[in-house]
HTML snippet that shows the backbone in 3Dmol.js (N, CA, C, O; Angstrom):
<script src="https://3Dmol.org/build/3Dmol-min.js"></script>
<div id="view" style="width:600px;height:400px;position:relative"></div>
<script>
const pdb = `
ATOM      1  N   UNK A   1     -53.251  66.113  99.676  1.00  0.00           N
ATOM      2  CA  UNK A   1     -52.979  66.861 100.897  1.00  0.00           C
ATOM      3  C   UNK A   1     -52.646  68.305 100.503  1.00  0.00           C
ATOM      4  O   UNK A   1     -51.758  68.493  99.671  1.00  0.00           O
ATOM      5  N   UNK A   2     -53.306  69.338 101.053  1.00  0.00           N
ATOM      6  CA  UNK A   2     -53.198  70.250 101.144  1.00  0.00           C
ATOM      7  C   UNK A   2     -51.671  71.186 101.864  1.00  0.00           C
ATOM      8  O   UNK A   2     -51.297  71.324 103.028  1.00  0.00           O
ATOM      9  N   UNK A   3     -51.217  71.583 100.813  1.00  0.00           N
ATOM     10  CA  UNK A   3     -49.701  72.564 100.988  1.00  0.00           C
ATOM     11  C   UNK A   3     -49.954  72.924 102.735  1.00  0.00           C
ATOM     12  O   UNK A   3     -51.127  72.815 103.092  1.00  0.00           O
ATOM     13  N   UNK A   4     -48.884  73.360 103.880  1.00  0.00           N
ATOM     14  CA  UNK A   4     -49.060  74.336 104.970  1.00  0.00           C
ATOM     15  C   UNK A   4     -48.696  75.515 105.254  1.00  0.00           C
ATOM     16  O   UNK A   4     -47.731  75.938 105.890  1.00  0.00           O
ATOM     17  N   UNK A   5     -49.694  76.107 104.642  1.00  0.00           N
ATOM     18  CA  UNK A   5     -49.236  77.992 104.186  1.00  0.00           C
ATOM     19  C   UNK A   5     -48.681  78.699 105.227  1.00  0.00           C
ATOM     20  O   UNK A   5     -49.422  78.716 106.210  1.00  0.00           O
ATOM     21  N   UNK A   6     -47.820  79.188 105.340  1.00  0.00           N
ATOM     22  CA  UNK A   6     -47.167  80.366 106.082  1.00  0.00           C
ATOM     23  C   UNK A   6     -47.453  81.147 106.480  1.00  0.00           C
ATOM     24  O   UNK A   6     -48.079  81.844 105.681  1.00  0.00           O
ATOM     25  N   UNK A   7     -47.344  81.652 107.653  1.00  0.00           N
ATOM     26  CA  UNK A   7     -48.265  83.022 107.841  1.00  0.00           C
ATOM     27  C   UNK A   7     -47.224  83.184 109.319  1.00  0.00           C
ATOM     28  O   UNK A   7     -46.784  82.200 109.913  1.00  0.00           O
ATOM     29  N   UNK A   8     -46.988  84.455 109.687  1.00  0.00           N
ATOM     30  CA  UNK A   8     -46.638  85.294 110.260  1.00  0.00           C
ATOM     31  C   UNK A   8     -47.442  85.819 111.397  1.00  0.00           C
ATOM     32  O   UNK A   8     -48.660  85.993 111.429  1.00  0.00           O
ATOM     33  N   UNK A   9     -46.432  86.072 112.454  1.00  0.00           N
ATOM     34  CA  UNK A   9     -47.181  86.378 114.085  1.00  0.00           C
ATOM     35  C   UNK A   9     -48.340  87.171 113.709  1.00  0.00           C
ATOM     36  O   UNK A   9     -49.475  86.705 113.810  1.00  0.00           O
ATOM     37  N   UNK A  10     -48.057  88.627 113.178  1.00  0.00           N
ATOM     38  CA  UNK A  10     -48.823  89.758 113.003  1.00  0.00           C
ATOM     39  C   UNK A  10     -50.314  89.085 112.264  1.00  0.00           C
ATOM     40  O   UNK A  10     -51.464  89.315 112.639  1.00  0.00           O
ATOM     41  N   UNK A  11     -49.889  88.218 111.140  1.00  0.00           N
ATOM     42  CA  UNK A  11     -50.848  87.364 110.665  1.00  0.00           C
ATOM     43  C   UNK A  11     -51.773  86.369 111.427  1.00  0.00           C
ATOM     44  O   UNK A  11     -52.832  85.812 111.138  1.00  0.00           O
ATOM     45  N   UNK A  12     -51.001  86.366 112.449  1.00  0.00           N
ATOM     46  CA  UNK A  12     -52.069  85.480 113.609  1.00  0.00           C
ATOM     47  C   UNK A  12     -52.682  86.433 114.369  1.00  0.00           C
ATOM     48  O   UNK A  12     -53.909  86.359 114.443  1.00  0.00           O
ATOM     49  N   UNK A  13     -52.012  87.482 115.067  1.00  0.00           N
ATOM     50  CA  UNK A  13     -52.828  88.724 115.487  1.00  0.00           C
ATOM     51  C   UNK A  13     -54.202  89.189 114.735  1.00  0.00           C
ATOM     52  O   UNK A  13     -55.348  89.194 115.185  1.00  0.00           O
ATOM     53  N   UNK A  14     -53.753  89.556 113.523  1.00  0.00           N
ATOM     54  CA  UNK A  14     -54.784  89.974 112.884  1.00  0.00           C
ATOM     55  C   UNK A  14     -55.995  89.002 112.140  1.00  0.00           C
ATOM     56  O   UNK A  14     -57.102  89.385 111.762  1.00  0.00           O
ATOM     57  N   UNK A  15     -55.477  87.768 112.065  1.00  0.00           N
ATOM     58  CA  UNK A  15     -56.490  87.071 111.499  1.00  0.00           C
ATOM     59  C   UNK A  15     -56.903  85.667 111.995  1.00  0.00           C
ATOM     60  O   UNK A  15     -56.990  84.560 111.465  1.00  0.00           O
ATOM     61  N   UNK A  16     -57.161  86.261 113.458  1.00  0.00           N
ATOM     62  CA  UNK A  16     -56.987  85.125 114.300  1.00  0.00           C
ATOM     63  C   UNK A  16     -57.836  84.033 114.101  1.00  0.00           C
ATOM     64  O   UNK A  16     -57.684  82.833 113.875  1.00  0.00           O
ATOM     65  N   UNK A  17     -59.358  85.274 114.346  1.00  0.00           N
ATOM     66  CA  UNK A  17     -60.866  83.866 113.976  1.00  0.00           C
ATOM     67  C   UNK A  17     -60.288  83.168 112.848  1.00  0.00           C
ATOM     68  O   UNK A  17     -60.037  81.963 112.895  1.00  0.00           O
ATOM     69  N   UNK A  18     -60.033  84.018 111.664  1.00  0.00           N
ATOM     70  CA  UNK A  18     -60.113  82.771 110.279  1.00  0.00           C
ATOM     71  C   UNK A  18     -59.125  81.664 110.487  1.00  0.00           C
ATOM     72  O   UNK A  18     -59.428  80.500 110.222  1.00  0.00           O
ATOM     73  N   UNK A  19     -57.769  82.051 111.029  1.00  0.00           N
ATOM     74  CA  UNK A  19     -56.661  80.956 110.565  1.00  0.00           C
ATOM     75  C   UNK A  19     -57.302  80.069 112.104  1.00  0.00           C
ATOM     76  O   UNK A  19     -57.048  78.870 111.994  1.00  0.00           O
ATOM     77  N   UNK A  20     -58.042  80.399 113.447  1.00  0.00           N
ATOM     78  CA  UNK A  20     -58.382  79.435 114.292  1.00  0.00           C
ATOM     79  C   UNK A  20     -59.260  78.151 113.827  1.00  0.00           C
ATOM     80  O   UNK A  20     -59.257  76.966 114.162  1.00  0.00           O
ATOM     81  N   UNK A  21     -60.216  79.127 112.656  1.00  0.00           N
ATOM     82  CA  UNK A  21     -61.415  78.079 111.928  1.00  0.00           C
ATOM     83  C   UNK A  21     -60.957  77.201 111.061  1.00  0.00           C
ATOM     84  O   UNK A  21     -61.267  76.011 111.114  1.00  0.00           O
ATOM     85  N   UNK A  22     -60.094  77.754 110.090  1.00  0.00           N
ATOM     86  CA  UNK A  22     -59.001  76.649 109.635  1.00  0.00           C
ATOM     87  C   UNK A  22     -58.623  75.615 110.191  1.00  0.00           C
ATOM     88  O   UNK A  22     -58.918  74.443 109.954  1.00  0.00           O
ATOM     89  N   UNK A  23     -57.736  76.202 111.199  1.00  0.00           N
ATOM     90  CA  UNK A  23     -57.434  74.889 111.812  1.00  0.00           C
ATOM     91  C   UNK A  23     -58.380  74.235 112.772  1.00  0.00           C
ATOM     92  O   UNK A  23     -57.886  73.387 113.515  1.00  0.00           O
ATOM     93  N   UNK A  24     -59.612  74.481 112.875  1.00  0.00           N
ATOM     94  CA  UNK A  24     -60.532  73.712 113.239  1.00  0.00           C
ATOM     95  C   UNK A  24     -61.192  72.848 112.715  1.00  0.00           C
ATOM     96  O   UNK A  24     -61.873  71.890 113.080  1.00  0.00           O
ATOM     97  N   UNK A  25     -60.842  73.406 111.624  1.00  0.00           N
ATOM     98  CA  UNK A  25     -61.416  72.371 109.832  1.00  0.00           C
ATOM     99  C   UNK A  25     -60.625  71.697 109.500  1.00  0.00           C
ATOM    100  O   UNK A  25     -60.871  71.297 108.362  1.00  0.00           O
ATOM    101  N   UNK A  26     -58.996  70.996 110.213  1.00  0.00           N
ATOM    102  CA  UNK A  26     -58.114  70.965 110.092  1.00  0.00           C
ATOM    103  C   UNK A  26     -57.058  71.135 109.290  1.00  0.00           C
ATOM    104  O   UNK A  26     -56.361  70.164 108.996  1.00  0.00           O
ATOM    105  N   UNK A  27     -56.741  72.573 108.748  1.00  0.00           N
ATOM    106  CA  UNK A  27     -56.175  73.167 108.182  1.00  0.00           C
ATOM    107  C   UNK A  27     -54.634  73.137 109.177  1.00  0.00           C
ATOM    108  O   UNK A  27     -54.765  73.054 110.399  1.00  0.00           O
ATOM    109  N   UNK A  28     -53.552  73.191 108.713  1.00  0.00           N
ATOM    110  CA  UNK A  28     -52.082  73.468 109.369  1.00  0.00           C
ATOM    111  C   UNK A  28     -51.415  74.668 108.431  1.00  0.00           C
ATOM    112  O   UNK A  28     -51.382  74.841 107.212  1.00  0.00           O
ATOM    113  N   UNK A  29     -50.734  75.654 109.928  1.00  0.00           N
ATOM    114  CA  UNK A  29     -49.825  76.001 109.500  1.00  0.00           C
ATOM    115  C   UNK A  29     -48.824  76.497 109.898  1.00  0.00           C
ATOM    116  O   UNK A  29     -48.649  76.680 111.102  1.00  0.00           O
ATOM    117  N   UNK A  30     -47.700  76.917 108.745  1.00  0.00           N
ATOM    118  CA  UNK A  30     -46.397  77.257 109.614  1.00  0.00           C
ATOM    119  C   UNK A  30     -46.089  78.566 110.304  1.00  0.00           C
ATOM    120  O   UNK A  30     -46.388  79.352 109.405  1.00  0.00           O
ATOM    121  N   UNK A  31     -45.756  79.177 111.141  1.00  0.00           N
ATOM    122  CA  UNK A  31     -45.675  80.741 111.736  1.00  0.00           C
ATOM    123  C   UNK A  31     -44.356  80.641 111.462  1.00  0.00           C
ATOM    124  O   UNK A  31     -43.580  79.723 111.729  1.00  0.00           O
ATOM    125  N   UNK A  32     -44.090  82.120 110.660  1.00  0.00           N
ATOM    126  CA  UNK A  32     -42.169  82.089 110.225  1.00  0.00           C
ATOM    127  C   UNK A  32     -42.756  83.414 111.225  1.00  0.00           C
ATOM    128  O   UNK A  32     -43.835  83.751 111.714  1.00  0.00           O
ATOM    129  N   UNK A  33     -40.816  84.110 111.183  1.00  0.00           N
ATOM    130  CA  UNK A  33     -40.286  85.256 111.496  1.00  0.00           C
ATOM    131  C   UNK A  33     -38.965  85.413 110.724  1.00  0.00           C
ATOM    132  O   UNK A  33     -37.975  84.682 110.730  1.00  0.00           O
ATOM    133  N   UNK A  34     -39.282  86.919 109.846  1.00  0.00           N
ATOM    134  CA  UNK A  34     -38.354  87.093 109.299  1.00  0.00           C
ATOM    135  C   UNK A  34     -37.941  85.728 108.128  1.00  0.00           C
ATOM    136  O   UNK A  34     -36.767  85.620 107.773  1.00  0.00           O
ATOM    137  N   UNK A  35     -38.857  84.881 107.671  1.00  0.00           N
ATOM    138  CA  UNK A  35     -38.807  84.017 106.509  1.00  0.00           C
ATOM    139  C   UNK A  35     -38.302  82.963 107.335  1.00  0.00           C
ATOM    140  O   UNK A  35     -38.214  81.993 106.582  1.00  0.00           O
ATOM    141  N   UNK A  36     -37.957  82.663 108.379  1.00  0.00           N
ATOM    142  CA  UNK A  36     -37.954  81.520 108.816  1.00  0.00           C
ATOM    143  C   UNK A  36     -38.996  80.877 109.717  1.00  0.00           C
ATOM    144  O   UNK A  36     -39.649  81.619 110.450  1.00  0.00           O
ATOM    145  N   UNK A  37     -39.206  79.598 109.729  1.00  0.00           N
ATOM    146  CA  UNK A  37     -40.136  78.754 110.625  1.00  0.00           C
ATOM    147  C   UNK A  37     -39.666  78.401 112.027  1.00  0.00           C
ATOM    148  O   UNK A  37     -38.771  77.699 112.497  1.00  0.00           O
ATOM    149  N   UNK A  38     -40.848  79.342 112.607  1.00  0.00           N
ATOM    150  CA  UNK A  38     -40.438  78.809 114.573  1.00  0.00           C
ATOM    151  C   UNK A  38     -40.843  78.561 115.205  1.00  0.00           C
ATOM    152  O   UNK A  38     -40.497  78.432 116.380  1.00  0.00           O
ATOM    153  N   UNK A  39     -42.408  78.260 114.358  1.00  0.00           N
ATOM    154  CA  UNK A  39     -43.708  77.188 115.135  1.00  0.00           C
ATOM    155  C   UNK A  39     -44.707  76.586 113.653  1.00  0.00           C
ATOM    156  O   UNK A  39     -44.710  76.988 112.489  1.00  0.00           O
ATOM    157  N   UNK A  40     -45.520  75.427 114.367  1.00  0.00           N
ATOM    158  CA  UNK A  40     -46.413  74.957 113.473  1.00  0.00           C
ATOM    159  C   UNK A  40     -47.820  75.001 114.536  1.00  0.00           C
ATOM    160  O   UNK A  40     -48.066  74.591 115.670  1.00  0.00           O
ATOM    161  N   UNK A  41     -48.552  75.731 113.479  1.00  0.00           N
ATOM    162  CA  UNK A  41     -50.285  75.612 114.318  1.00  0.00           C
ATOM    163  C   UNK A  41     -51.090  74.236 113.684  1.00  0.00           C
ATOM    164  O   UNK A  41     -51.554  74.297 112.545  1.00  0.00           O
ATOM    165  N   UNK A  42     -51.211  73.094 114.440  1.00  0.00           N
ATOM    166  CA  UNK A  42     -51.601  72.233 113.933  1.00  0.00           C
ATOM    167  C   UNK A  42     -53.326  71.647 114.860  1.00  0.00           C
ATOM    168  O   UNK A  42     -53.761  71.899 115.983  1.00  0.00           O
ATOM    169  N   UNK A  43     -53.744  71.011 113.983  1.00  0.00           N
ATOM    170  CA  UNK A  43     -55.241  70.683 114.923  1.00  0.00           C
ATOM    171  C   UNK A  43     -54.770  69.813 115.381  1.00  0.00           C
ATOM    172  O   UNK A  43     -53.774  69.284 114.888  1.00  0.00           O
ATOM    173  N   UNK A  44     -55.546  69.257 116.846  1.00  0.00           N
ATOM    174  CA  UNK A  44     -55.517  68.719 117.515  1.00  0.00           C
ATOM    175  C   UNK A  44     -56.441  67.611 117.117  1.00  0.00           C
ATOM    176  O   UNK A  44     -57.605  67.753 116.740  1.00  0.00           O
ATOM    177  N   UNK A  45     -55.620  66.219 117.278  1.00  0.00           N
ATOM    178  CA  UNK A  45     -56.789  65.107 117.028  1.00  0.00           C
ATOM    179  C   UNK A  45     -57.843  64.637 117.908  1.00  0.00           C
ATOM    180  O   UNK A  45     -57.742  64.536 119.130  1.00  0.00           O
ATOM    181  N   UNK A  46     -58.739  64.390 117.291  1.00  0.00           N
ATOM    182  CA  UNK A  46     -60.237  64.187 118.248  1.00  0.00           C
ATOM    183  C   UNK A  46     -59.648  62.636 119.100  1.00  0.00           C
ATOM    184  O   UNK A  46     -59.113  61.577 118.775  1.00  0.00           O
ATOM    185  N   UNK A  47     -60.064  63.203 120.153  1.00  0.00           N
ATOM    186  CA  UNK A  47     -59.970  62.228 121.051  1.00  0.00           C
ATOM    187  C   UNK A  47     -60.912  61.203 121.285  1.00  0.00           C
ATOM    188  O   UNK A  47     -62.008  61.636 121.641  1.00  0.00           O
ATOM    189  N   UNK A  48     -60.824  60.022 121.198  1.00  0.00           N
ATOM    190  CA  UNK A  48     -61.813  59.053 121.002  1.00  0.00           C
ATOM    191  C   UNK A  48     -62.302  58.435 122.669  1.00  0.00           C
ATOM    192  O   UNK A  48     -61.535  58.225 123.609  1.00  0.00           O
ATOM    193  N   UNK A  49     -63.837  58.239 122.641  1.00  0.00           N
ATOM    194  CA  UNK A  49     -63.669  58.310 123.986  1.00  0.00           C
ATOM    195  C   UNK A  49     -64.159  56.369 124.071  1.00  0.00           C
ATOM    196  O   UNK A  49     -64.107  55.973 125.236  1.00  0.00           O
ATOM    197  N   UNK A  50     -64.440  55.630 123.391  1.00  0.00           N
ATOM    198  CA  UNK A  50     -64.621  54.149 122.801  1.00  0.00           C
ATOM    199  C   UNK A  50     -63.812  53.513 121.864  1.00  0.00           C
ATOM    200  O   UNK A  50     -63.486  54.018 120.789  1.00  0.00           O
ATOM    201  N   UNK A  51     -63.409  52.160 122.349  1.00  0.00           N
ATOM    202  CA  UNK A  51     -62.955  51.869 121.322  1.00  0.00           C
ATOM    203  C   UNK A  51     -63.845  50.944 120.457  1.00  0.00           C
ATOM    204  O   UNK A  51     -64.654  50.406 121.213  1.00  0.00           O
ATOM    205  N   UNK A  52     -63.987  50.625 119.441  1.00  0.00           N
ATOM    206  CA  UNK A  52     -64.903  49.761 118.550  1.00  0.00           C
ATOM    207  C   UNK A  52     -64.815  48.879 118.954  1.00  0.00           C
ATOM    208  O   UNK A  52     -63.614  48.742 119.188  1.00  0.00           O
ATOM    209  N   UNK A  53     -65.341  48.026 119.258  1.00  0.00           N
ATOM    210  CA  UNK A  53     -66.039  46.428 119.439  1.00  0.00           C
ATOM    211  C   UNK A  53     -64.623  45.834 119.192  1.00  0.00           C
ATOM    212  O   UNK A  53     -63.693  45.712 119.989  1.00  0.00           O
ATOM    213  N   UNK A  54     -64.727  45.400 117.509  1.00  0.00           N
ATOM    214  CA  UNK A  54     -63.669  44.970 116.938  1.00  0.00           C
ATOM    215  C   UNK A  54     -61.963  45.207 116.599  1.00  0.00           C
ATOM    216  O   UNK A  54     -61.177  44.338 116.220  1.00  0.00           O
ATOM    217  N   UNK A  55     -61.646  46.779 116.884  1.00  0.00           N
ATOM    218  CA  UNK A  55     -60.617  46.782 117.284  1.00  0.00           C
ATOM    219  C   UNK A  55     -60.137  46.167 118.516  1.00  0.00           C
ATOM    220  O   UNK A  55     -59.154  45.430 118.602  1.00  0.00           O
ATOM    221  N   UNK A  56     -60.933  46.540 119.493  1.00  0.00           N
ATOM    222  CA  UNK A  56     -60.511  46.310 121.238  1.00  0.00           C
ATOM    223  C   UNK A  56     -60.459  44.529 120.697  1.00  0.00           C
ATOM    224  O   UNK A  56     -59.430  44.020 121.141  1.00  0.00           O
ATOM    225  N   UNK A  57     -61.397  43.408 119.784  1.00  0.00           N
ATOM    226  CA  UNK A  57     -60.930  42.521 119.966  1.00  0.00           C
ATOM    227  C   UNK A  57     -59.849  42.097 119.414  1.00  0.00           C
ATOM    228  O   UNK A  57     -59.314  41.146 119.985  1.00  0.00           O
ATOM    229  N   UNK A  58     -59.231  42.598 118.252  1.00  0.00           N
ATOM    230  CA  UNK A  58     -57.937  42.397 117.324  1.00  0.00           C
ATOM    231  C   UNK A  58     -56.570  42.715 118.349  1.00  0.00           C
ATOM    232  O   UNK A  58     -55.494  42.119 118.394  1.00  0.00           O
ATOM    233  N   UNK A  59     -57.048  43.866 119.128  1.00  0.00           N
ATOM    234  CA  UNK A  59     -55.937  44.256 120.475  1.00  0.00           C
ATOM    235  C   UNK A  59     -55.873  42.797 121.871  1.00  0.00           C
ATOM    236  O   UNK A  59     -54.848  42.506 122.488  1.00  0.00           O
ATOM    237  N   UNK A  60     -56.694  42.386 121.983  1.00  0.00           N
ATOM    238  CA  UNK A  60     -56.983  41.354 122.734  1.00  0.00           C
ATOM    239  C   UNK A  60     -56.476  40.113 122.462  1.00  0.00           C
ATOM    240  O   UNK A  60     -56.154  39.351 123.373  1.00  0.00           O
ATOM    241  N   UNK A  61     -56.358  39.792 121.159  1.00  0.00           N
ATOM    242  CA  UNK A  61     -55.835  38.605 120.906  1.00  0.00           C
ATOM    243  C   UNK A  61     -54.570  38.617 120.601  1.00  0.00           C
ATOM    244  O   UNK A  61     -54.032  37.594 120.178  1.00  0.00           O
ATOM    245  N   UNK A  62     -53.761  39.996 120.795  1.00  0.00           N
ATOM    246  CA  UNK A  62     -52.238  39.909 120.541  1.00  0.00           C
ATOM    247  C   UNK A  62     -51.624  40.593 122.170  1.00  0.00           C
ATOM    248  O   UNK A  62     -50.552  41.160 122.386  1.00  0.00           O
ATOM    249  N   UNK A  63     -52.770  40.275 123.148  1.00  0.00           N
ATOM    250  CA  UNK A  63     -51.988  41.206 124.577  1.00  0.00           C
ATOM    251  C   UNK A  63     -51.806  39.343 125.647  1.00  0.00           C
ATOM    252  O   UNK A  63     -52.317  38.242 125.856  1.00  0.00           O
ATOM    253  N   UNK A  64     -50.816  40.146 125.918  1.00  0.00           N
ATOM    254  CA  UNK A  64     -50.230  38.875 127.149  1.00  0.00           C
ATOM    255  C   UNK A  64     -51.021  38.401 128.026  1.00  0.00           C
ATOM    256  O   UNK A  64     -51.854  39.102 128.601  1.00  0.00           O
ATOM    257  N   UNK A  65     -50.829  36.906 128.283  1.00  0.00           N
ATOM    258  CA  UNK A  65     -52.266  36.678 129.542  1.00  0.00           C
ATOM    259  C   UNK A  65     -51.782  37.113 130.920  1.00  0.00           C
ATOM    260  O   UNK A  65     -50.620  37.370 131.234  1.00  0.00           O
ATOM    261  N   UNK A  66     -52.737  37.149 131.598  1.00  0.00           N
ATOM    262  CA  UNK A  66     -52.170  37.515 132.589  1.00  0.00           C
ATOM    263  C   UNK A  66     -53.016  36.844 133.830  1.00  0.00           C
ATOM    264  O   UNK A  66     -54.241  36.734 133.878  1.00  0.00           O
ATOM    265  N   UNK A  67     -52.049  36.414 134.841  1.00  0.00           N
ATOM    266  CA  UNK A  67     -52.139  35.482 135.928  1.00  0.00           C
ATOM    267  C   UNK A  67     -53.261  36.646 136.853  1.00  0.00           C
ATOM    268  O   UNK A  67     -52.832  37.750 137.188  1.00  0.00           O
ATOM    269  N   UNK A  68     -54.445  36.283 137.123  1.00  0.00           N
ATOM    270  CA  UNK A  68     -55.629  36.613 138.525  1.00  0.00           C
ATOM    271  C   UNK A  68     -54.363  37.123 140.079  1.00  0.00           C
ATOM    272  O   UNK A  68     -54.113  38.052 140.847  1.00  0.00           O
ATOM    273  N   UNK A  69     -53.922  35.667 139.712  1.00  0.00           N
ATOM    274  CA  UNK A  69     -52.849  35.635 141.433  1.00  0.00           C
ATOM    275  C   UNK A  69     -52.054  37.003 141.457  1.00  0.00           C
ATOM    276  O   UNK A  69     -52.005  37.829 142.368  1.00  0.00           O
ATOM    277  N   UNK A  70     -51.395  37.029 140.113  1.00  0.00           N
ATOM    278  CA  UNK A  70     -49.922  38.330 140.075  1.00  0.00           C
ATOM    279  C   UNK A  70     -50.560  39.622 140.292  1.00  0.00           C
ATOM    280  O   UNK A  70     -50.181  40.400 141.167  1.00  0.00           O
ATOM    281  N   UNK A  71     -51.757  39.907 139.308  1.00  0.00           N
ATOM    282  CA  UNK A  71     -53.015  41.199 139.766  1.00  0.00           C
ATOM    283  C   UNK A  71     -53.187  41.457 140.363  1.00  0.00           C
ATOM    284  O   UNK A  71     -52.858  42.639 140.467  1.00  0.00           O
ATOM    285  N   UNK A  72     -54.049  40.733 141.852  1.00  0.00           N
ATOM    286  CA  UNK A  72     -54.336  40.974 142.900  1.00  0.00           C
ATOM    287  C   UNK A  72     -52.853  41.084 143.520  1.00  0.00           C
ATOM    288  O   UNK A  72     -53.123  41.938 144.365  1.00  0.00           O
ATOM    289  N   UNK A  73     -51.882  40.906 143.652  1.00  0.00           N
ATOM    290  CA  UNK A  73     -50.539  40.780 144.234  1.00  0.00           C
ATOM    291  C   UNK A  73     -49.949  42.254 144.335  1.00  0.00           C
ATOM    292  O   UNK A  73     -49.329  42.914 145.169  1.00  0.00           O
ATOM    293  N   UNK A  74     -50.490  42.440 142.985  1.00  0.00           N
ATOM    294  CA  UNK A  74     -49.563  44.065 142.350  1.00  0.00           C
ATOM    295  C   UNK A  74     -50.687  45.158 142.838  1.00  0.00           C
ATOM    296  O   UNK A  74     -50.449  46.301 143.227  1.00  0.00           O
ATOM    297  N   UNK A  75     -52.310  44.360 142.690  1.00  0.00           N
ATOM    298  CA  UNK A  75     -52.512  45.793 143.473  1.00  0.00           C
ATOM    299  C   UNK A  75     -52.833  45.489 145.021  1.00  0.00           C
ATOM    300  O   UNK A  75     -53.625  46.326 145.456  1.00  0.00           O
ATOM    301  N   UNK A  76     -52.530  44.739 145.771  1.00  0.00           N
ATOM    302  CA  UNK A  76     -52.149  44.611 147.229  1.00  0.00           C
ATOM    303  C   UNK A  76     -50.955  45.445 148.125  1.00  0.00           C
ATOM    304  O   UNK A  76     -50.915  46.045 149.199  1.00  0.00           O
ATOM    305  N   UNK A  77     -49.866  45.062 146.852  1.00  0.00           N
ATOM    306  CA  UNK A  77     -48.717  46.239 146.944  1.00  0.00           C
ATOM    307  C   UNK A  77     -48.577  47.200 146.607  1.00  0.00           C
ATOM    308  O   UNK A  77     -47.528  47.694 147.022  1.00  0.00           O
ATOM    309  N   UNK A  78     -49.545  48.235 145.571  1.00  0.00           N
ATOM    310  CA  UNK A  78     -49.665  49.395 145.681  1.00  0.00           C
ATOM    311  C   UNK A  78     -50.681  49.906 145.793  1.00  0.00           C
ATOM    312  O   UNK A  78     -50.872  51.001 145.263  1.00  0.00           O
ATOM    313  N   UNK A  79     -51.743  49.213 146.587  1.00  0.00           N
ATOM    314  CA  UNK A  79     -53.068  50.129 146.878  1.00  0.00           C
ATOM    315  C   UNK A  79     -52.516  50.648 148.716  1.00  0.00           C
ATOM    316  O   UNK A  79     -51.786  50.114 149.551  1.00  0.00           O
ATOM    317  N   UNK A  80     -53.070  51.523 148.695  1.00  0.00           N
ATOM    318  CA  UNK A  80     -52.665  52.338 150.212  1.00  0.00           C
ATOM    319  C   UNK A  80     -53.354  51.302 151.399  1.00  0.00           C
ATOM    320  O   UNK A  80     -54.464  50.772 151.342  1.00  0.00           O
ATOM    321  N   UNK A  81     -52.615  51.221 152.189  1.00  0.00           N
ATOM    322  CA  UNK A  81     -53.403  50.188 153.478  1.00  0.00           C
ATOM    323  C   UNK A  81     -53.532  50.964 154.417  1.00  0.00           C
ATOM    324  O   UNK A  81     -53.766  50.373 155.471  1.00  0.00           O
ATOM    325  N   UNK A  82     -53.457  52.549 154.531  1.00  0.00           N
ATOM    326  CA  UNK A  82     -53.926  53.038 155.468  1.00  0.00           C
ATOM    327  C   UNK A  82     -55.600  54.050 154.964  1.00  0.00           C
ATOM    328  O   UNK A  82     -55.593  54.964 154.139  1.00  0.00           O
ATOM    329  N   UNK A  83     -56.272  53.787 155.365  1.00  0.00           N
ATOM    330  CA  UNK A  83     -57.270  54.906 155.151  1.00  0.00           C
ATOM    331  C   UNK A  83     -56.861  56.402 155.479  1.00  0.00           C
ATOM    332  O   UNK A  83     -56.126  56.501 156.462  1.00  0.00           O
ATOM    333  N   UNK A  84     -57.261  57.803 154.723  1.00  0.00           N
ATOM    334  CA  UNK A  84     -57.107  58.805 154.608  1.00  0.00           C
ATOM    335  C   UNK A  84     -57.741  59.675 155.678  1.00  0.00           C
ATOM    336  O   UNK A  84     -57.203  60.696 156.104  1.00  0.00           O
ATOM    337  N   UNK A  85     -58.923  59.211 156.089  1.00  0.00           N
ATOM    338  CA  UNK A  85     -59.807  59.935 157.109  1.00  0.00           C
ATOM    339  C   UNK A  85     -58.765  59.744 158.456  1.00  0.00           C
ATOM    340  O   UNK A  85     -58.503  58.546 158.562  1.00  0.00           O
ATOM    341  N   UNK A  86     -58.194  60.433 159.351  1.00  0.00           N
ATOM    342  CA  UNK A  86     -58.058  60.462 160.530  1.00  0.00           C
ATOM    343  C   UNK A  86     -58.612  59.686 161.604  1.00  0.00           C
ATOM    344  O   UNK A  86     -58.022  59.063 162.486  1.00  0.00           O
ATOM    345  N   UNK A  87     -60.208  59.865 161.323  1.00  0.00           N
ATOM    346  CA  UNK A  87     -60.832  59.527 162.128  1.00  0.00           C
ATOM    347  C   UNK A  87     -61.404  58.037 161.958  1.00  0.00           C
ATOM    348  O   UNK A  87     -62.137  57.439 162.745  1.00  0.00           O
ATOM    349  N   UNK A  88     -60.788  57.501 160.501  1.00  0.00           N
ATOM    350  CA  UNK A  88     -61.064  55.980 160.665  1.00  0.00           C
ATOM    351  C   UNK A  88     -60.006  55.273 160.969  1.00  0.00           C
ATOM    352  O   UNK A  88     -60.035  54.087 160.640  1.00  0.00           O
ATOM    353  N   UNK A  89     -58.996  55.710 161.554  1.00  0.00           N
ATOM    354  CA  UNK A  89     -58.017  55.090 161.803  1.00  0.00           C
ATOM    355  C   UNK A  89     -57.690  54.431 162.967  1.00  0.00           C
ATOM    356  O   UNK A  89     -56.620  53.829 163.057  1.00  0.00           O
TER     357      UNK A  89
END
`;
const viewer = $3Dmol.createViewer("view");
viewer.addModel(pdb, "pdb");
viewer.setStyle({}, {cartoon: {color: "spectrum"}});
viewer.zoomTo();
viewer.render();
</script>
């Protein structure tokens, strides 16, 4: 793992593209003032928009069962029973 080099506001001012591409490459680092630390620029993790086959089934076989009856129950009691249109009312 790569050290998280220091760098300074003015240092973000001025060297914005490079230290942005960095951390697009996921590079981190710390912003001091005056030698102390008072933020961290860190990448953001990729957001996954699937889960794998085989995880979702390893998650499945350790989640609680759950009763059809209690489901429909819970969303009976919080789905809206009035329609929104005015005019279907």
């Amino acid at each position: 793992m790569t050290a998280q080099p220091d760098i300074t506001p003015r240092d973000l001012r001025t060297r914005s593209k490079e230290i942005m591409d960095a951390v697009q490459d996921g590079q981190a680092f710390t912003v001091t003032r005056g030698g102390h630390p008072i933020a961290e620029l860190i990448p953001l993790r990729a957001r996954r928009r699937f889960v794998p086959r085989g995880e979702f089934a390893t998650m499945s076989r350790t989640a609680p069962d759950t009763s059809l009856d209690a489901f429909r129950a819970d969303q009976g009691a919080t789905a809206e029973q009035e329609p929104d249109e005015p005019s279907v009312r």
